[in-house]
N, C-alpha and C positions, 0 to 999 in steps of 0.2 A: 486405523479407524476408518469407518466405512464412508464413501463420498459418492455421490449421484449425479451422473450426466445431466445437464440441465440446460434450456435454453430459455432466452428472455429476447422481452423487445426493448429497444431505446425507442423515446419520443419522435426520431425522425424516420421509426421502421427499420432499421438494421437489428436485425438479430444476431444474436450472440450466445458463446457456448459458455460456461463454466463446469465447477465442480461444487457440489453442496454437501455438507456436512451438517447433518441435522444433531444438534447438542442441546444445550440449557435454550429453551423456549425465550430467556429472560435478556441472553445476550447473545450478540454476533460479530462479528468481523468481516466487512468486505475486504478482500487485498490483491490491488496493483501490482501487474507484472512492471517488469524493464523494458526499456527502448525498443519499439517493433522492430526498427529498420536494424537493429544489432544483433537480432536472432531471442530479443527479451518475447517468453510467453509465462504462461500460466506453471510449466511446469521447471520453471528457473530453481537452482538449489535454496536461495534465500528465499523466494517465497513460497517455497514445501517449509524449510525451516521454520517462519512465521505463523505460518498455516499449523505446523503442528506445534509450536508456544502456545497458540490459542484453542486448538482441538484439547489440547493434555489438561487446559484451566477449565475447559469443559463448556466452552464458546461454539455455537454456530458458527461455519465459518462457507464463506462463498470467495471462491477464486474462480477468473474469469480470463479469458481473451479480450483483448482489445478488437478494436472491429481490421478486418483484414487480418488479423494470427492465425491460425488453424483454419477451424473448421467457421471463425466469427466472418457473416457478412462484411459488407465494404473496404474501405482502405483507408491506410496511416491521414491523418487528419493533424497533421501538428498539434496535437493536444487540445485541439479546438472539439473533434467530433467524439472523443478520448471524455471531455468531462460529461456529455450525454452517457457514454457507456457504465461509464462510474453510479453516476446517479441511478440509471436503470438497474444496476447490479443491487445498489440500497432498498429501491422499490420491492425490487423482487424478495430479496430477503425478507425487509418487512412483511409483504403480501405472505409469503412463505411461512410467519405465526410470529418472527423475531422482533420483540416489544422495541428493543433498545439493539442501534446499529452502529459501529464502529466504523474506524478506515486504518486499514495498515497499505503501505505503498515502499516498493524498493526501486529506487533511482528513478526512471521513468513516473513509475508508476507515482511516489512524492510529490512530484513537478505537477500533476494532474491533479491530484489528491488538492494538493494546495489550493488550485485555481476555483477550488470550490466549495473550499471552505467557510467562505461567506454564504454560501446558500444549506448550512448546516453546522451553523456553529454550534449547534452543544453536543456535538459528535464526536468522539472522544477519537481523538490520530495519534498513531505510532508512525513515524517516517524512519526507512533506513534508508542510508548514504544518498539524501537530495543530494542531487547533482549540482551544485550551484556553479560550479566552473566551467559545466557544458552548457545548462539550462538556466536561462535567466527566472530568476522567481518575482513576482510583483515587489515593489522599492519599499510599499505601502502596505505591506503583506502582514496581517494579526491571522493567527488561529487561536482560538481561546479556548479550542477543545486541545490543542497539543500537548501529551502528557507527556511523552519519549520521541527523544530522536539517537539514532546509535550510529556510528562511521567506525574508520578503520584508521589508526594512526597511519598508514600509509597509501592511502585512500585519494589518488590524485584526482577525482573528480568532486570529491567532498571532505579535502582537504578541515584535519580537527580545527586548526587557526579560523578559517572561514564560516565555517558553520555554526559554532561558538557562538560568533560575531551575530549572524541571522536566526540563531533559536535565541536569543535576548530579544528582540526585534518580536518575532512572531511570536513569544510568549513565556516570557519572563520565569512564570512559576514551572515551565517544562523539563525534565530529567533529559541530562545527554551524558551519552555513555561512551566511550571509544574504548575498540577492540586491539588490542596492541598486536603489530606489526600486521594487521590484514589488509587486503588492498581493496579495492570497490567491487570486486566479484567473490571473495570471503574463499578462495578455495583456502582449503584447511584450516577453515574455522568457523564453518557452517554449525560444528554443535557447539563452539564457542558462543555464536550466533544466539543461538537457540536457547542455551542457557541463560542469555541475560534477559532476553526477551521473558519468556517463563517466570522468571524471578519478579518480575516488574509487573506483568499482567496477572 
């Protein structure tokens, strides 16, 4: 499915690169790569996976560099300059014709997703494997768009016992899925991955 080079600006002036996929006018998907500083970009196996669960349901989808990845202006921001990028990426979509804008985020990306979830809550979020054992998530943390969160029974940063525990917390009526025996990078089980996701969206 065909995706378009695309850049945007955030609020503070960094520009940044994505990939767009122009689908259903009606719905969309922004989605968050992983950890900058770990080698997480736009072109991560799980977030092409995610990306095409929602290209295949026939979703606009915009995946994106964080600022300092690639070819995105500035640099890693502890997740602080990370929630401007996210938002601009929403913007952009929307300005792009997409009525109605989602958020899908894998590990990194989650952590950020969350952090701003208050400023978009009827925004409908998929999270795969928050990190909560590396990355602390707010104590106070609701999303009320959370519909799916999906981890790896062997997933030692998003441990199933933990997360459990914090998608109760963040939103009660939210679907969690665990992928047996994958660990936090899904290798060989990326279309495991893909299938649940699909199935849900």
């Amino acid at each position: 499915m065909t995706e378009t080079k695309v850049n945007f600006i955030c609020d503070d002036g960094t520009r940044l690169e994505g990939l767009l996929h122009r689908g259903n006018p009606d719905k969309g998907a922004v989605i968050s790569h992983p950890h900058p500083l770990y080698g997480g970009d736009m072109h991560n196996n799980v977030v092409e996976a995610i990306q095409m669960a929602y290209q295949e349901k026939g979703y606009s989808t915009l995946r994106f560099n964080f600022r300092g990845v690639g070819a995105s202006a500035g640099r890693y921001d502890n997740g602080n300059g990370e929630q401007l990028d996210v938002m601009a990426a929403c913007n952009f979509l929307e300005d792009s014709g997409v009525s109605s804008v989602g958020l899908a985020g894998y590990s990194f990306g989650t952590w950020v997703n969350a952090k701003i979830a208050d400023k978009l809550p009827g925004n409908p979020m998929i999270m795969v494997s928050p990190p909560a054992a590396m990355l602390a998530f707010p104590a106070d943390l609701k999303i009320p768009g959370l519909k799916l969160v999906v981890t790896g029974s062997a997933d030692e940063f998003a441990a199933p016992e933990l997360i459990s525990g914090l998608v109760s917390r963040w939103n009660p009526s939210a679907s969690f899925e665990i992928i047996h025996d994958a660990d936090h990078f899904f290798w060989g089980f990326t279309d495991r991955l893909h299938t649940v996701l699909k199935n849900f969206i």
